[in-house]
C-alpha positions as CSV (number, residue, x, y, z in Angstrom):
1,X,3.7,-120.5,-122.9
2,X,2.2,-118.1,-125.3
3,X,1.6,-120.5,-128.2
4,X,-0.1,-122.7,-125.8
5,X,-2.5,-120.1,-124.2
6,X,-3.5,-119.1,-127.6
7,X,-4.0,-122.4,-128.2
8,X,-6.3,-123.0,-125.3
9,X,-8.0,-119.9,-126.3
10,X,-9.4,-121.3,-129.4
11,X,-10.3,-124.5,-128.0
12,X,-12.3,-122.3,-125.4
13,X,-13.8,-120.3,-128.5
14,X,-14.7,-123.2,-130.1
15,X,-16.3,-125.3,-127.5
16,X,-18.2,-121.8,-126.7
17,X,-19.5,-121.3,-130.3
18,X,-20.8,-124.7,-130.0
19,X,-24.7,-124.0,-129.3
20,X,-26.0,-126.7,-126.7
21,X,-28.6,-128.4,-129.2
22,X,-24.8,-128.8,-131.2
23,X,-23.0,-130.8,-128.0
24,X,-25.9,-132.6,-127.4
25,X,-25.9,-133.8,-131.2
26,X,-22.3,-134.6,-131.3
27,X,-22.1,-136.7,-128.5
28,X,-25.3,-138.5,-129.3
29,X,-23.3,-139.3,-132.1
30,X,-20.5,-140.9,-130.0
31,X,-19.8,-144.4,-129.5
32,X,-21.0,-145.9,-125.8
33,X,-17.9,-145.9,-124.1
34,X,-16.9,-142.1,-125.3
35,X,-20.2,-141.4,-123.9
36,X,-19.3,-142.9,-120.7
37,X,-15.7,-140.8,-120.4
38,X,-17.6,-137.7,-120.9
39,X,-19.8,-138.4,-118.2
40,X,-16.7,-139.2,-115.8
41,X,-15.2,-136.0,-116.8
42,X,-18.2,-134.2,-116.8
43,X,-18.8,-135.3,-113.1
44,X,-21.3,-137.7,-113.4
45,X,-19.6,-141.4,-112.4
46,X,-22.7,-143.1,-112.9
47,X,-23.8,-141.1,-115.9
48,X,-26.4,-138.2,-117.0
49,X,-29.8,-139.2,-117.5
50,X,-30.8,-136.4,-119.7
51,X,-28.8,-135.1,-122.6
52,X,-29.6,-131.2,-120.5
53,X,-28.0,-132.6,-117.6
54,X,-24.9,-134.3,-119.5
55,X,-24.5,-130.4,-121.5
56,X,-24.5,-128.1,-118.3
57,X,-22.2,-130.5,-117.1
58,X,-20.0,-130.7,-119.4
59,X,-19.4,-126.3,-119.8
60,X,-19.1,-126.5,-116.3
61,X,-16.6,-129.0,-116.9
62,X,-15.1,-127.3,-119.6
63,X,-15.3,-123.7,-117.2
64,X,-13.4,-125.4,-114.5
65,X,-11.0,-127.4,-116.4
66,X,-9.6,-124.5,-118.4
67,X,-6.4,-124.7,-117.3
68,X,-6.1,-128.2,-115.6
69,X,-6.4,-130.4,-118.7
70,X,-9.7,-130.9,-118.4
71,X,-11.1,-129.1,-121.2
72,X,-8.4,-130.6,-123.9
73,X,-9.7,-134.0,-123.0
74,X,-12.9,-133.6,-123.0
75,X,-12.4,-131.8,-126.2
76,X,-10.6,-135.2,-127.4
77,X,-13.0,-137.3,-126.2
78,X,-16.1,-135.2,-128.4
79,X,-13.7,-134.7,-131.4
80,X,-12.2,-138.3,-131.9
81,X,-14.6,-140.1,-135.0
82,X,-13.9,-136.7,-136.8
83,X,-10.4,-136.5,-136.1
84,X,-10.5,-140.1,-137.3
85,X,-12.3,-139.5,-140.7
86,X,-9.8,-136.4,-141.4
87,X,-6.6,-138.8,-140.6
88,X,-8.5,-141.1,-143.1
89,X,-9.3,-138.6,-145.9
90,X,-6.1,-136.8,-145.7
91,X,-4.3,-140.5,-146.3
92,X,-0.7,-139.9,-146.1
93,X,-0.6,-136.1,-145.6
94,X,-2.8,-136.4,-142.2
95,X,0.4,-136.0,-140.2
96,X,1.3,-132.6,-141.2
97,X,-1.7,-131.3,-144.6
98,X,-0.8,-128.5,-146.3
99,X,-3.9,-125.9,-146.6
100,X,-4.9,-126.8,-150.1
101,X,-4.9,-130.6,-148.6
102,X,-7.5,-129.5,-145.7
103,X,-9.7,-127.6,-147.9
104,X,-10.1,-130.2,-150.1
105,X,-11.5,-132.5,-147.1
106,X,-13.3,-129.6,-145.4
107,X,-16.6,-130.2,-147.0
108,X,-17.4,-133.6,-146.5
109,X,-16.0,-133.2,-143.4
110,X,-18.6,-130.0,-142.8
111,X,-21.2,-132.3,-144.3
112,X,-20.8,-135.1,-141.9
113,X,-19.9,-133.7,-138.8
114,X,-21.0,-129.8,-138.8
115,X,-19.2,-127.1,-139.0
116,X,-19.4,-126.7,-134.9
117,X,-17.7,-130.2,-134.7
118,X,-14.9,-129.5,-137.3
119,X,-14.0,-126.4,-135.7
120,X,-13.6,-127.7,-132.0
121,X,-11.3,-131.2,-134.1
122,X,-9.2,-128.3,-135.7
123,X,-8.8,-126.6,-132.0
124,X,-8.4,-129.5,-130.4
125,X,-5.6,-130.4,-132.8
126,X,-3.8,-127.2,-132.2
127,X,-3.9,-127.7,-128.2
128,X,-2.5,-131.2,-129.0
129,X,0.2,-129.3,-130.7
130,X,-0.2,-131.1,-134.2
131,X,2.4,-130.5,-136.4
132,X,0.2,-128.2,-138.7
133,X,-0.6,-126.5,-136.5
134,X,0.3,-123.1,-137.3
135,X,-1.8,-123.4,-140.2
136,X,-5.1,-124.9,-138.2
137,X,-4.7,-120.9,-136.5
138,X,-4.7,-119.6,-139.6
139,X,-8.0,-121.9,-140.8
140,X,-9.5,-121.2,-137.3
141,X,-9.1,-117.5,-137.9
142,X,-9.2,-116.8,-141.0
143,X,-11.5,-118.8,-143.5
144,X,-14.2,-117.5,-144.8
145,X,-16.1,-121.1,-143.9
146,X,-14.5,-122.5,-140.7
147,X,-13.1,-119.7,-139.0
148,X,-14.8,-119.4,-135.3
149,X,-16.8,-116.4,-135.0
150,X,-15.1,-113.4,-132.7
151,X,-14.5,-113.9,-129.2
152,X,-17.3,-111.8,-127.4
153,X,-16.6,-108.7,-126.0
154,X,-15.9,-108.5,-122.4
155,X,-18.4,-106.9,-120.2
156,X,-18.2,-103.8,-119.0
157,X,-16.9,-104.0,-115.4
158,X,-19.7,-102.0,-113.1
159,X,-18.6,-99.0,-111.4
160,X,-19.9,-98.9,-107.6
161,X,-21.1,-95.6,-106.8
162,X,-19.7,-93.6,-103.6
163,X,-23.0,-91.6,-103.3
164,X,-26.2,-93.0,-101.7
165,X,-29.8,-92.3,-101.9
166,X,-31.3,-90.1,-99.5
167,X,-33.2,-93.5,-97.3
168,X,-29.8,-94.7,-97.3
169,X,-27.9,-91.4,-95.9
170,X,-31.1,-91.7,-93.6
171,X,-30.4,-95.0,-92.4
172,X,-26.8,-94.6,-91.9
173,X,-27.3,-91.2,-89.8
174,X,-29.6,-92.9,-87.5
175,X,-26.9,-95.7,-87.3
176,X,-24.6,-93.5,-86.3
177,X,-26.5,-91.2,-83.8
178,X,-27.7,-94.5,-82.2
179,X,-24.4,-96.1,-81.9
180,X,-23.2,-92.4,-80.4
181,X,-25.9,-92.5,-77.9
182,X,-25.0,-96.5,-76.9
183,X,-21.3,-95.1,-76.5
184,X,-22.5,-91.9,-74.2
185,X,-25.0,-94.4,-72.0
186,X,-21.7,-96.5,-71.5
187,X,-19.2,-93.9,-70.6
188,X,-21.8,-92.3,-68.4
189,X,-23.1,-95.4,-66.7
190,X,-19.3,-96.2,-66.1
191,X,-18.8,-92.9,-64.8
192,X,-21.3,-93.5,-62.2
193,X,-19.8,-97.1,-60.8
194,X,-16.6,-95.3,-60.0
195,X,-18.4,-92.9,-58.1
196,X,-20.0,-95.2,-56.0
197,X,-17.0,-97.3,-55.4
């Protein structure tokens, strides 16, 4: 379970290093009917008519389908003509590349498909739980070229203050005294019917 939460965790990291003008690139790079599955994951059954549209989307896509699969297909969806150029440049090592084998694809690969693009293939390979895996982390964390830059740093959570402002402490005394004065007019108009009966 650990191995594949990391896993997702770069995939995340990658798709979120990808700058819009990036995802909008790569899949107007697709073929048609990739183009048309990331629209049905992305929501849109009958399509996006502006690439803007198609990217907000698709991270909302990606935000919601963290967890539910979503994200790993779309992920394979966007990634597949570079996955399928690194299966044919690695030849017969493609199944399971040593390092030295990656790095010697890596910048033609780069060249071709941007370094965004490479980097979300190599994720999306490790949540497909390739055989190299281990050594995609590595790549994806380490290299000097392709590793994804640092996850941001999560906000700060915001601290509500117990202490009001003087209109407020103003506003909520003459809450207060008003609701006191509704409660005495009650019991004292109640007071009064039992009297009289």
């Amino acid at each position: 379970m650990k191995n594949r939460l990391q896993a997702l965790s770069l995939l995340d990291r990658a798709m979120t290093a990808m700058t819009d003008a990036e995802l909008e690139a790569l899949v107007a790079s697709l073929p048609e009917d990739h183009v048309v599955a990331i629209d049905k994951l992305a929501g849109a059954q009958d399509g996006f008519d502006d690439p803007a549209g198609r990217t907000v989307g698709l991270r909302a896509a990606v935000a919601r389908g963290r967890m539910s699969g979503t994200l790993e297909q779309i992920a394979t969806v966007l990634t597949d003509p570079c996955l399928a150029d690194f299966i044919t440049l690695l030849g017969e090592n493609s199944d399971n590349p040593s390092e030295d084998d990656l790095q010697a694809v890596l910048p033609e690969q780069i060249t071709k498909h941007g370094i965004a693009t490479v980097r979300l293939t190599l994720a999306a390979s490790i949540a497909g739980e390739a055989a190299a895996s281990v050594m995609l982390t590595r790549v994806l964390k380490h290299d000097e070229v392709v590793a994804l830059p640092p996850a941001p740093e999560p906000a700060a959570p915001t601290v509500l203050s117990r202490e009001a402002d003087e209109e407020t402490k103003a506003r909520r005394k003459a809450a207060k005294e008003r609701k006191q004065a509704e409660a005495r007019a009650r019991r004292e108009q109640a007071a009064k019917a039992r009297n009289r009966v």
